[in-house]
Backbone as a chain_set.jsonl record, in Angstrom:
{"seq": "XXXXXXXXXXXXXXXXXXXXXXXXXXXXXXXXXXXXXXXXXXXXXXXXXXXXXXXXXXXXXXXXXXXXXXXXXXXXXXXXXXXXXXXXXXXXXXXXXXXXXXXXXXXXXXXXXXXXXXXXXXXXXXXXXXXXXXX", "coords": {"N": [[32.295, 80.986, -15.837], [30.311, 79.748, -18.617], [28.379, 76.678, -18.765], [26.954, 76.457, -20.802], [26.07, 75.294, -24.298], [26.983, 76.165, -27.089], [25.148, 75.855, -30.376], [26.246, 75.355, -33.188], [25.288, 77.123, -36.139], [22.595, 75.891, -38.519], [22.483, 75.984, -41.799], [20.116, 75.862, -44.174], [18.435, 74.383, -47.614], [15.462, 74.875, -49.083], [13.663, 73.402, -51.824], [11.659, 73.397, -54.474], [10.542, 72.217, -57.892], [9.185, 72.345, -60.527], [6.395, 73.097, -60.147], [3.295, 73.516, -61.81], [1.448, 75.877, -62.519], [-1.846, 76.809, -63.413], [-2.927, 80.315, -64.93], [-3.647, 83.52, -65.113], [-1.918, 85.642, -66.841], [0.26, 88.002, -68.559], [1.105, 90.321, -71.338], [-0.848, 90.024, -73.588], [-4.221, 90.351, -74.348], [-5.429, 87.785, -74.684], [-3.863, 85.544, -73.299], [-4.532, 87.406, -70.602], [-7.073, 87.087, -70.984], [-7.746, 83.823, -71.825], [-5.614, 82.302, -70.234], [-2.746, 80.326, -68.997], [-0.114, 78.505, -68.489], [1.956, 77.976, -65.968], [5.144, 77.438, -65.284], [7.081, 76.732, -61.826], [10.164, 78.05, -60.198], [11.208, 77.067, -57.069], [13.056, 78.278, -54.611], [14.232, 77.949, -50.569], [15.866, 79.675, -48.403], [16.796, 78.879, -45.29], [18.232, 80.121, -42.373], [19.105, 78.644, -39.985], [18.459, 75.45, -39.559], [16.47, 73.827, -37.719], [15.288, 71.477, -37.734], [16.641, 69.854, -38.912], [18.432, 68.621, -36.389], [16.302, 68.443, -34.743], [14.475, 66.367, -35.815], [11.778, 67.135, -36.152], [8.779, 67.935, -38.009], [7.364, 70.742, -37.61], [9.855, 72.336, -36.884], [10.595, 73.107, -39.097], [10.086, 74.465, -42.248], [7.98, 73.629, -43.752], [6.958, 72.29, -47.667], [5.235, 72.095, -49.047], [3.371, 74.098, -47.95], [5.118, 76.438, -48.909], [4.347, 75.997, -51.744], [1.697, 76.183, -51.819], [1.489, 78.943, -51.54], [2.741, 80.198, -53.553], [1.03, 79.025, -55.558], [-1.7, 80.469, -54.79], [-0.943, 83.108, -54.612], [0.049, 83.225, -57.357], [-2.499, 82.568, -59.211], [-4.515, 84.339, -57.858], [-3.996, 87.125, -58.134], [-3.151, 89.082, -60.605], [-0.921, 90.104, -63.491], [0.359, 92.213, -65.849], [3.513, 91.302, -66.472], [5.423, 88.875, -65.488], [8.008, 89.111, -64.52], [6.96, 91.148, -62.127], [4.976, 89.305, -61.664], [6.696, 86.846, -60.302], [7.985, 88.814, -58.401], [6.025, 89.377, -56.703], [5.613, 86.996, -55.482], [7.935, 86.485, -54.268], [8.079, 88.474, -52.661], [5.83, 87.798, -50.998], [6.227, 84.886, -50.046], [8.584, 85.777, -48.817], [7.131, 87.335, -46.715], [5.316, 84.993, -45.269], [7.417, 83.62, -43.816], [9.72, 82.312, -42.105], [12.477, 82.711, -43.559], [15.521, 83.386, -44.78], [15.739, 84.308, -47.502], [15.206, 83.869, -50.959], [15.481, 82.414, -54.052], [13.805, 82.662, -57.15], [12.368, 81.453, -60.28], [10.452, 81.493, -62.635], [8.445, 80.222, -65.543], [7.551, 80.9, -68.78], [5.447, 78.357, -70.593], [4.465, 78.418, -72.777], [5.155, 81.155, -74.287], [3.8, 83.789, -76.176], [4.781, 84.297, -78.621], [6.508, 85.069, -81.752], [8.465, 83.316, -82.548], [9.579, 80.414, -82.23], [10.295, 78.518, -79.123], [10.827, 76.764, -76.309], [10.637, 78.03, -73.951], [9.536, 80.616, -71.897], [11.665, 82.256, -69.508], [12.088, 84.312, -65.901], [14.073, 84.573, -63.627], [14.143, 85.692, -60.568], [16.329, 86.999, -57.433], [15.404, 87.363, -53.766], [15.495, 88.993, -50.587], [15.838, 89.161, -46.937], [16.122, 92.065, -46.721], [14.954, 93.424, -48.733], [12.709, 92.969, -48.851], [12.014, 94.477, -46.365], [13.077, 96.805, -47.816], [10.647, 97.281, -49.343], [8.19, 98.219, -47.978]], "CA": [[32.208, 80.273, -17.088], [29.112, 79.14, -18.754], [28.343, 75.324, -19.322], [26.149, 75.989, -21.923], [27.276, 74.633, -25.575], [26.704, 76.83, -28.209], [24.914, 74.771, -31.22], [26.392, 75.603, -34.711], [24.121, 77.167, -37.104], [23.131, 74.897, -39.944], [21.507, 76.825, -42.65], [19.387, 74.64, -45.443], [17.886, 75.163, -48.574], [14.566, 73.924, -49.801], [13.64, 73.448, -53.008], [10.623, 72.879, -55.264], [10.591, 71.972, -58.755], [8.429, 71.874, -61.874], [5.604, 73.482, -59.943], [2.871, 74.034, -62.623], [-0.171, 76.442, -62.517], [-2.924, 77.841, -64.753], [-2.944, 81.384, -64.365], [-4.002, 84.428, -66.758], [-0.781, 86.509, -66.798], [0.088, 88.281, -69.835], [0.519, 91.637, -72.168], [-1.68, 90.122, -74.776], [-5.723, 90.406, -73.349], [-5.84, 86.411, -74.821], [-3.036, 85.544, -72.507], [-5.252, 87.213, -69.516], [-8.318, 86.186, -70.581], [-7.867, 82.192, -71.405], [-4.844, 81.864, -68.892], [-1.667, 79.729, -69.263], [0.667, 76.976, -67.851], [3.033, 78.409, -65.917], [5.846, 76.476, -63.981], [7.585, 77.784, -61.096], [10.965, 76.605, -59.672], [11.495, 78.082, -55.401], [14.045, 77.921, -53.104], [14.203, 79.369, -49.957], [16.912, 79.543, -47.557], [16.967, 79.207, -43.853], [19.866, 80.756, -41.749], [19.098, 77.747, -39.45], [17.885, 74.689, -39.47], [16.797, 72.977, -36.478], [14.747, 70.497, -38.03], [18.09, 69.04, -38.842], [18.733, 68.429, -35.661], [15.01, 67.769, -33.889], [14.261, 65.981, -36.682], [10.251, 67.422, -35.933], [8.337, 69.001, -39.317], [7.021, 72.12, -36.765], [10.917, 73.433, -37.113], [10.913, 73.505, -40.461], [8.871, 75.545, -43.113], [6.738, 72.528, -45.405], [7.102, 72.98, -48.834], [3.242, 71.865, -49.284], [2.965, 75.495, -48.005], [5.203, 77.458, -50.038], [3.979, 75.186, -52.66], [0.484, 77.227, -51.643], [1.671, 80.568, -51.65], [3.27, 80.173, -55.092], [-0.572, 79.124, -56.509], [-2.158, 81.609, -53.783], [-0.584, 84.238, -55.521], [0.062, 83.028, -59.066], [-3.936, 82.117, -59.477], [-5.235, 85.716, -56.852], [-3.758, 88.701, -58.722], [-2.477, 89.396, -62.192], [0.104, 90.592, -63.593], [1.479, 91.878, -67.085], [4.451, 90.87, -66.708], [6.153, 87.946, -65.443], [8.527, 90.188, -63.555], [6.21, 91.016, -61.133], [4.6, 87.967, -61.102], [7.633, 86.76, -59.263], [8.753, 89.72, -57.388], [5.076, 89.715, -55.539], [5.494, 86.118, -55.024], [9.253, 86.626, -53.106], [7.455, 89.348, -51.158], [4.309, 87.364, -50.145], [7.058, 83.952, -49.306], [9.176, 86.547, -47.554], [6.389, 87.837, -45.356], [5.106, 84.51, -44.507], [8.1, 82.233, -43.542], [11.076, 82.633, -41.581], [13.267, 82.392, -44.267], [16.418, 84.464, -45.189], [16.425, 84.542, -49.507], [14.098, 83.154, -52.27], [15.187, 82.452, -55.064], [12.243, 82.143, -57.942], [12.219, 80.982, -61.88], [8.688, 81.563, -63.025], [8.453, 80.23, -66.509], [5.739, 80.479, -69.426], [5.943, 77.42, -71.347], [4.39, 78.432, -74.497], [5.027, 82.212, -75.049], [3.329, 84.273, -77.312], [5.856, 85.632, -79.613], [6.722, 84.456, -83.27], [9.25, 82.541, -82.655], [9.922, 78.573, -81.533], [11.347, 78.243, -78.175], [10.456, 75.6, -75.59], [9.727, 78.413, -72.34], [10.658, 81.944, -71.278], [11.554, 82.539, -68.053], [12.169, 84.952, -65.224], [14.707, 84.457, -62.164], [14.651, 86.484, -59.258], [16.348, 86.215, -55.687], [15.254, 88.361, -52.844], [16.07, 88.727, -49.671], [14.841, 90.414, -46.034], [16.536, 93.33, -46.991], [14.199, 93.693, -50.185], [11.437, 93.276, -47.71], [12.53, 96.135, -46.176], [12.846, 98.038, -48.472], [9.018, 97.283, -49.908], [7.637, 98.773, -47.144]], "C": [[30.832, 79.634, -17.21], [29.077, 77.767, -19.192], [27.311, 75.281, -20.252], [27.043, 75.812, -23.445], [26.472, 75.6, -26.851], [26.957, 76.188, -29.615], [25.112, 76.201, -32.695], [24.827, 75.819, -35.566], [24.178, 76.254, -38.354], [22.275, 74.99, -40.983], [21.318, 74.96, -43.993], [18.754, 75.012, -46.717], [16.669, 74.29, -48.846], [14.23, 74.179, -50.658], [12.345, 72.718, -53.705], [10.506, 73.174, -56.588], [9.67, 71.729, -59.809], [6.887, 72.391, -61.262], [4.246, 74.047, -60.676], [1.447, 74.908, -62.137], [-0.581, 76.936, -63.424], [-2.972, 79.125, -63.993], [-3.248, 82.274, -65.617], [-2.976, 85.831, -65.797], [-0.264, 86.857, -68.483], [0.227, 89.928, -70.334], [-0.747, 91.274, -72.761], [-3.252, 89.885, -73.764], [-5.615, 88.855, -73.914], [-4.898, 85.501, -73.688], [-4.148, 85.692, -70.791], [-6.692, 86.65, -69.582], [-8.726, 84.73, -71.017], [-6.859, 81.792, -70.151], [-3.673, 81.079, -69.844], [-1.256, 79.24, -68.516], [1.476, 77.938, -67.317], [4.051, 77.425, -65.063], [7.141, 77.369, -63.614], [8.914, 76.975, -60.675], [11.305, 77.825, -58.042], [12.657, 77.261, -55.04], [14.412, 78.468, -52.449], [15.347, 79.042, -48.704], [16.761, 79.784, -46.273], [18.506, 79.159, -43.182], [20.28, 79.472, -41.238], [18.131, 76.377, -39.478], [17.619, 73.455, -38.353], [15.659, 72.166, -36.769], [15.727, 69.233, -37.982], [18.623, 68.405, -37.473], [17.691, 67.818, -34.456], [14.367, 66.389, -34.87], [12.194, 66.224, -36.617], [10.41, 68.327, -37.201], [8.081, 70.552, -38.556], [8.746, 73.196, -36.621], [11.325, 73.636, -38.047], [9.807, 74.41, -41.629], [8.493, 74.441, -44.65], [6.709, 72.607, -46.826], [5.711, 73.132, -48.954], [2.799, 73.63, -48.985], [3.608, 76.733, -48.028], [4.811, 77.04, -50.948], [2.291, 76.274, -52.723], [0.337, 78.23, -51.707], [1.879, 80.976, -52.842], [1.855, 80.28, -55.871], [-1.352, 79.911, -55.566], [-2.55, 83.012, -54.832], [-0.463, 84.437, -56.848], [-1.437, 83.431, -59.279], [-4.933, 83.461, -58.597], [-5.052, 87.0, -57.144], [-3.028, 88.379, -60.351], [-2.17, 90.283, -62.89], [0.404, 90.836, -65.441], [2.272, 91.6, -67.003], [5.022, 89.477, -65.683], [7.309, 87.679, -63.934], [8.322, 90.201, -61.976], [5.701, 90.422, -60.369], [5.775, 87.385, -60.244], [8.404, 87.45, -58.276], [7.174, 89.814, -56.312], [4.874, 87.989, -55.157], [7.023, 85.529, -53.976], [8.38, 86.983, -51.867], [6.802, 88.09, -50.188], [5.502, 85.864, -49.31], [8.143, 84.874, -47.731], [9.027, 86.85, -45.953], [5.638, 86.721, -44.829], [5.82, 83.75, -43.883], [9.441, 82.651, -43.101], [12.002, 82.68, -42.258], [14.428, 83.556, -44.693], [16.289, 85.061, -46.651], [15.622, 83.616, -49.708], [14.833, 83.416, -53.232], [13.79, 81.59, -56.372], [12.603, 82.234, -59.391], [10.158, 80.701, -61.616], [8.884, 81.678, -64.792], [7.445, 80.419, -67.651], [6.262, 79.966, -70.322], [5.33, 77.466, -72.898], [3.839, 80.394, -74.536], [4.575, 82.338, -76.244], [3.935, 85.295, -78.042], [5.925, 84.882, -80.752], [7.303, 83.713, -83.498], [9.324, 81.051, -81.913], [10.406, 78.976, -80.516], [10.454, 77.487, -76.767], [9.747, 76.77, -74.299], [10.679, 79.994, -72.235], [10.189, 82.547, -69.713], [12.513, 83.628, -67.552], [13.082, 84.218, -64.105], [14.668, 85.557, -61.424], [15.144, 85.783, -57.833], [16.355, 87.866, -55.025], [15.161, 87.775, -51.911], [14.952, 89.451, -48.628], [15.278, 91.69, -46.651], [15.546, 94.252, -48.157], [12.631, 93.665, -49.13], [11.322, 94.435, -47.11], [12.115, 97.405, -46.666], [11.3, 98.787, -49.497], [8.268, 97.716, -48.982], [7.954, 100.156, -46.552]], "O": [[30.243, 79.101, -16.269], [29.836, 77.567, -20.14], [26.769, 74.213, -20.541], [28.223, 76.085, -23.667], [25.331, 75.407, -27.271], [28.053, 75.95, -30.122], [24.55, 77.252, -33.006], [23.798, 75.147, -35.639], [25.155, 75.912, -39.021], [21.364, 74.175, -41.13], [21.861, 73.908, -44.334], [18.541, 76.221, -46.806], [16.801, 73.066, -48.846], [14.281, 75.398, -50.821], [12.089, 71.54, -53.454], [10.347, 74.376, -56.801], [9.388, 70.533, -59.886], [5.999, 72.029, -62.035], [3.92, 75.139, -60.21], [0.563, 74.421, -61.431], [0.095, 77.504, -64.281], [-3.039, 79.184, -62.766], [-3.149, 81.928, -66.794], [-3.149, 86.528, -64.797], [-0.411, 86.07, -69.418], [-0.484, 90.759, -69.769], [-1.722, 92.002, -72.576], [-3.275, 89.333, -72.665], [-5.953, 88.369, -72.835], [-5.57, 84.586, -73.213], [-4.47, 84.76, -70.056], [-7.326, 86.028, -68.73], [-9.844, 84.323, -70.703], [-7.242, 81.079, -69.223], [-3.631, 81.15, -71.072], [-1.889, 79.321, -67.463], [1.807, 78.842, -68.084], [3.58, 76.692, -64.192], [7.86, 78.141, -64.249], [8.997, 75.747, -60.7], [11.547, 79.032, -58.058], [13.015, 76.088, -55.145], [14.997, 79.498, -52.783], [15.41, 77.899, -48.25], [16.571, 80.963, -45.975], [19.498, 78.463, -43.397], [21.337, 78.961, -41.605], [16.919, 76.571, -39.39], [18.316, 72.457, -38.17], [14.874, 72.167, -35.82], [15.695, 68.16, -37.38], [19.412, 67.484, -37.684], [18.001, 67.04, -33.554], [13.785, 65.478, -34.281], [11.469, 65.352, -37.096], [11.336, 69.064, -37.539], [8.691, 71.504, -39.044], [8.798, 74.396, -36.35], [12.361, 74.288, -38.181], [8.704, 74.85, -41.305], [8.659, 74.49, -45.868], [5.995, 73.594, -47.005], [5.123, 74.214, -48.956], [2.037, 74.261, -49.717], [3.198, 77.785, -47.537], [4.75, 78.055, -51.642], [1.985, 76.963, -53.696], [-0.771, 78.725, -51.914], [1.335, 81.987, -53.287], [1.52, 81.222, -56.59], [-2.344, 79.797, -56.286], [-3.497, 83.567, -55.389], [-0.745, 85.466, -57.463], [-1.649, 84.618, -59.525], [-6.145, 83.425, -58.812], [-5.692, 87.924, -56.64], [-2.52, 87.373, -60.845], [-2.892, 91.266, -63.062], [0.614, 89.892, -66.202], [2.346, 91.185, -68.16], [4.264, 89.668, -64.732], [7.453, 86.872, -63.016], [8.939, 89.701, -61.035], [5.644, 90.486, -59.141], [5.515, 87.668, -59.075], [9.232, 86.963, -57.507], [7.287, 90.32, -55.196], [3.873, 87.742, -54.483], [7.115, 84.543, -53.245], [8.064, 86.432, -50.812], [7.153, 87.636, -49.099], [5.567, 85.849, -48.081], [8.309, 84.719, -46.521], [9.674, 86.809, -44.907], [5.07, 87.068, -43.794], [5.184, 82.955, -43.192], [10.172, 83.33, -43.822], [12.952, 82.719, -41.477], [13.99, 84.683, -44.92], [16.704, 86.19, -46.915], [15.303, 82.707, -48.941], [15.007, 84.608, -53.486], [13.201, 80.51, -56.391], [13.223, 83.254, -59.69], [9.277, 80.157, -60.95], [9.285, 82.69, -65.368], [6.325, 80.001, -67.356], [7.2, 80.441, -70.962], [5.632, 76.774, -73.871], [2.708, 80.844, -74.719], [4.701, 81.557, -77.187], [3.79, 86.514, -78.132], [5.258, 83.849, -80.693], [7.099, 83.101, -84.546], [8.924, 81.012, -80.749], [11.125, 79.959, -80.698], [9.361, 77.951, -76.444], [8.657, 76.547, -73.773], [11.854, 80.317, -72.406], [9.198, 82.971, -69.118], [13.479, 83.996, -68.22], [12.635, 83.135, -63.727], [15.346, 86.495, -61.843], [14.781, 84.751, -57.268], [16.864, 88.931, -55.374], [14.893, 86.578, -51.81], [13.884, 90.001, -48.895], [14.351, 92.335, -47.14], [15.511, 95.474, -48.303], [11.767, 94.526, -48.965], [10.509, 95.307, -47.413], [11.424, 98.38, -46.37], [10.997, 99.87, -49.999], [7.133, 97.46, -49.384], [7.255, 100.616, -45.649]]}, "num_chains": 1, "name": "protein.A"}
């Protein structure tokens, strides 16, 4: 028999909110070439969390730097669509951070369409498996 104690996993979610960046994303060429507001909303899921339990930042994953990856990537490539813009900003969180699942809202707060409406946004959630399969 073993006397070791087998510690419960204790998955977590973190979450960042209202994230805004300038970025030139866009169909319309005025769109890519003045730029726009965009705000992002993340959250990324760890299986385990043993921060929870060390209570040390080094076992956890910082938001400050998914918070960096988000404008990294928003503000370093560009994108027509929106779409994309958040499916290459899963990836890039994916591939740097231990994390199981992202979900991402990437909004643009003053579309360029004809009509009134406060923001149009994008959700995606991806996973490792979607990692995976991008390679």
């Amino acid at each position: 028999m073993s006397d070791e104690t087998t510690v419960p996993t204790s998955p977590v979610t973190i979450c960042l909110k209202g994230l805004n960046v300038y970025a030139h994303h866009g169909m319309v060429a005025e769109e890519r070439s003045l730029g726009q507001r965009f705000e992002f909303e993340v959250e990324v899921d760890l299986d385990d969390c043993q921060a929870c339990r060390t209570d040390e930042a080094g076992d956890s994953v910082a938001y400050e730097a998914i918070a960096a990856v988000v404008v990294e990537v928003a503000t370093n490539f560009r994108f027509s669509l929106m779409e994309a813009l958040a499916d290459a900003v899963c990836t890039e969180l994916l591939m740097e951070f231990p994390i199981a699942r992202v979900r991402l809202s990437v909004s643009k707060t003053a579309p360029s369409i004809p009509h009134v409406v406060d923001r149009a946004t994008i959700r995606l959630e991806r996973t490792r498996a979607h990692l995976a399969l991008a390679n």
